[in-house]
N, C-alpha and C positions, 0 to 999 in steps of 0.2 A: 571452458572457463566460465561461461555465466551460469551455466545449472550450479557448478561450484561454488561461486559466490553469492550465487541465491541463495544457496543454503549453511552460509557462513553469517554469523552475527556483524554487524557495523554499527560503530555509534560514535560519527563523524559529524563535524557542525552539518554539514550538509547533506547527512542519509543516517537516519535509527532506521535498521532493521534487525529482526531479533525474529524469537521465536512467535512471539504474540503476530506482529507486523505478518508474518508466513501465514500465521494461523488466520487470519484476515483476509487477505489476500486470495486461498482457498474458499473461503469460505462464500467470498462474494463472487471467485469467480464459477463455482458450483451453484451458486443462486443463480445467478446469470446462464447458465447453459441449463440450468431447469426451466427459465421462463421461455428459454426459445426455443427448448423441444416443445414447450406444452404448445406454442402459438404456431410452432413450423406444426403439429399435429392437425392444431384449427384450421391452417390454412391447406393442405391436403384434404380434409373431406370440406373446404368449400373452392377449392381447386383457385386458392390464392398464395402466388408464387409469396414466403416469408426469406427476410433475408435480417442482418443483425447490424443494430446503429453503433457501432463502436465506438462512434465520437460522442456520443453521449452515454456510456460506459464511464464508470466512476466508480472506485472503494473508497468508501467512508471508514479509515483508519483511525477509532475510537481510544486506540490505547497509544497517540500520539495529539488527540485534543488536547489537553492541557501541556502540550510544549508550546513557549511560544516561541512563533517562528517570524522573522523578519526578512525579507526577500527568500535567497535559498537556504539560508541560514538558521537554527536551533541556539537561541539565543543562550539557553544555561549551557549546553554544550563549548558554546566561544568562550564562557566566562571559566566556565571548569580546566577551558585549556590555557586561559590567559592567567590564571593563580600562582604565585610563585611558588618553588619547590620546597622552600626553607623559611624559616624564617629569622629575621635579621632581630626581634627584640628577645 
């Protein structure tokens, strides 16, 4: 069920994921296992054990900067859902 929903679109006050968002996500985390073969490499011919900081692991999700966001919330998201359906004039 979450490889599925990974790869399903959401655009929830509280999660845009889309294809950009995947396409990101790849992409940092391929940069990320590139810098740690290159250093676990380093640290084999200097016979220094390399291991990976995961807490400071972070994607910078560029095609969600300009949403703004308020606690867990996408705030044009809350308002696109808060618009009435019709209109009364």
């Amino acid at each position: 069920m979450f490889y599925y929903q990974l790869s399903q679109d959401h655009n929830r006050t509280d999660l845009i994921w889309n294809h950009r968002t995947r396409e990101e996500l790849r992409e940092g985390l391929e940069s990320e296992m590139r810098a740690f073969n290159i250093d676990k490499e380093l640290g084999v011919t200097q016979a220094l054990e390399v291991s990976w900081n995961y807490l400071e692991f972070e994607i910078k999700y560029e095609s969600l900067a300009e949403e703004l966001k308020i606690g867990d919330n996408y705030v044009r998201l809350l308002l696109e859902q808060s618009k009435p359906r019709f209109a009364l004039f």
